[in-house]
Every structure is written in C-alpha cells, then in structure tokens.
C-alpha positions in Angstrom: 55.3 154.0 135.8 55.4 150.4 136.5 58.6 148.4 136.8 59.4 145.7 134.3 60.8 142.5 135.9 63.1 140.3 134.3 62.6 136.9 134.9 65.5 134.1 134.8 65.1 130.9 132.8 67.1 127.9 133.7 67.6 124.7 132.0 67.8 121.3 133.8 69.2 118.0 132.3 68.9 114.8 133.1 71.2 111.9 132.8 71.6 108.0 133.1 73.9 107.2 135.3 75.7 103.9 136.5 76.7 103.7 140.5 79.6 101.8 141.9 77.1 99.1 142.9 76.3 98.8 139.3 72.8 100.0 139.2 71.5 103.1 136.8 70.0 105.8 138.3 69.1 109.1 137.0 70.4 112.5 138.1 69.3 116.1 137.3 72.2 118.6 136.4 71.7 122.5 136.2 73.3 125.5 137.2 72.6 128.6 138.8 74.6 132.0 138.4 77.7 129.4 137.6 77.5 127.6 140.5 76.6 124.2 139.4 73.9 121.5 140.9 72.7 117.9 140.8 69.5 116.8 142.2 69.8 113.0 143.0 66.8 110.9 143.9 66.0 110.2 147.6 66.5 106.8 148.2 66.2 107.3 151.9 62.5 109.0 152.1 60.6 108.3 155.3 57.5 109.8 154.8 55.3 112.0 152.0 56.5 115.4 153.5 60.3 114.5 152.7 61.5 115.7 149.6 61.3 114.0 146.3 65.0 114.8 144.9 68.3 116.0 147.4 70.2 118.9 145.7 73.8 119.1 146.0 76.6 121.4 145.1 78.2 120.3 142.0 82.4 119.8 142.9 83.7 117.8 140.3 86.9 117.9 138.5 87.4 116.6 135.4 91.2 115.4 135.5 93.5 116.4 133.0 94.0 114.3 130.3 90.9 112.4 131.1 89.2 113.3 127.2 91.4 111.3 125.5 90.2 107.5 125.3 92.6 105.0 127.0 94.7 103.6 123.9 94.0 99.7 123.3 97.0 97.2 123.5 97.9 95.9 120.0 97.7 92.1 120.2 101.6 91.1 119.7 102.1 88.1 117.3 103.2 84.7 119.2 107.0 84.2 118.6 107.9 81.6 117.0 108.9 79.6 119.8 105.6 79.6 120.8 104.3 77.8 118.3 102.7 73.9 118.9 104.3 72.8 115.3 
C-alpha cells in the first residue's frame, strides 16, 4: 500500500509600508503553525549568493485600545472678547 502525503499550503501577503525615515517599502507577512513571519527586503546585500528577503519572527503587540481612531478636537468658537469689532 502506498502512503498518502498531505501537503501544507500557506498563504503570504504583502504590504506597503512607511518607515520612520519616511520611505515605503514592502514587507511579506505569513504564518507558519501560528507562529507568525515577515520577510523584509535586504537592503544590506553584498553579493548574488546573499539572500533576497531576511525572515524574521513576527513579535508585535497590538496595544489595547489602539482600534479606535484618535477622536478629533472640535474647533471651539472665539469668545467674544476675541473679536477685532
């Protein structure tokens, strides 16, 4: 009898993203048994044989409270004393 063998799929996505130094670059996100990964591009390649993308271990937090949008200050109306007439 021969053995079936189950093969794994796994999806990868990739996003736009904006550094601290203000310029976009894209990473790849995926995840593997539910530990999760991000392959960033490698800005520091030497030669041909170094790799294309550097694969780290996903560790981010998203802080509490952090979906809700920061509420907007109302613009206050200027007192009357403040008025030029």
């Amino acid at each position: 009898m021969s053995e079936t063998t189950r093969k794994s799929e796994f999806g990868i996505w990739k996003k736009q993203v904006k550094l601290k130094s203000g310029e976009v670059s894209e990473v790849l996100s995926f995840s593997v048994n539910g530990v999760r990964y991000n392959a960033w591009p490698n800005t520091r390649k030497q030669n041909p044989k170094s790799p294309d993308y550097n694969v780290y271990i996903d560790t981010y937090v998203k802080p509490e409270g952090a979906s809700q949008p920061a509420a907007q200050p109302t613009a206050q109306p200027a007192a009357k004393s403040d008025l030029p007439f």
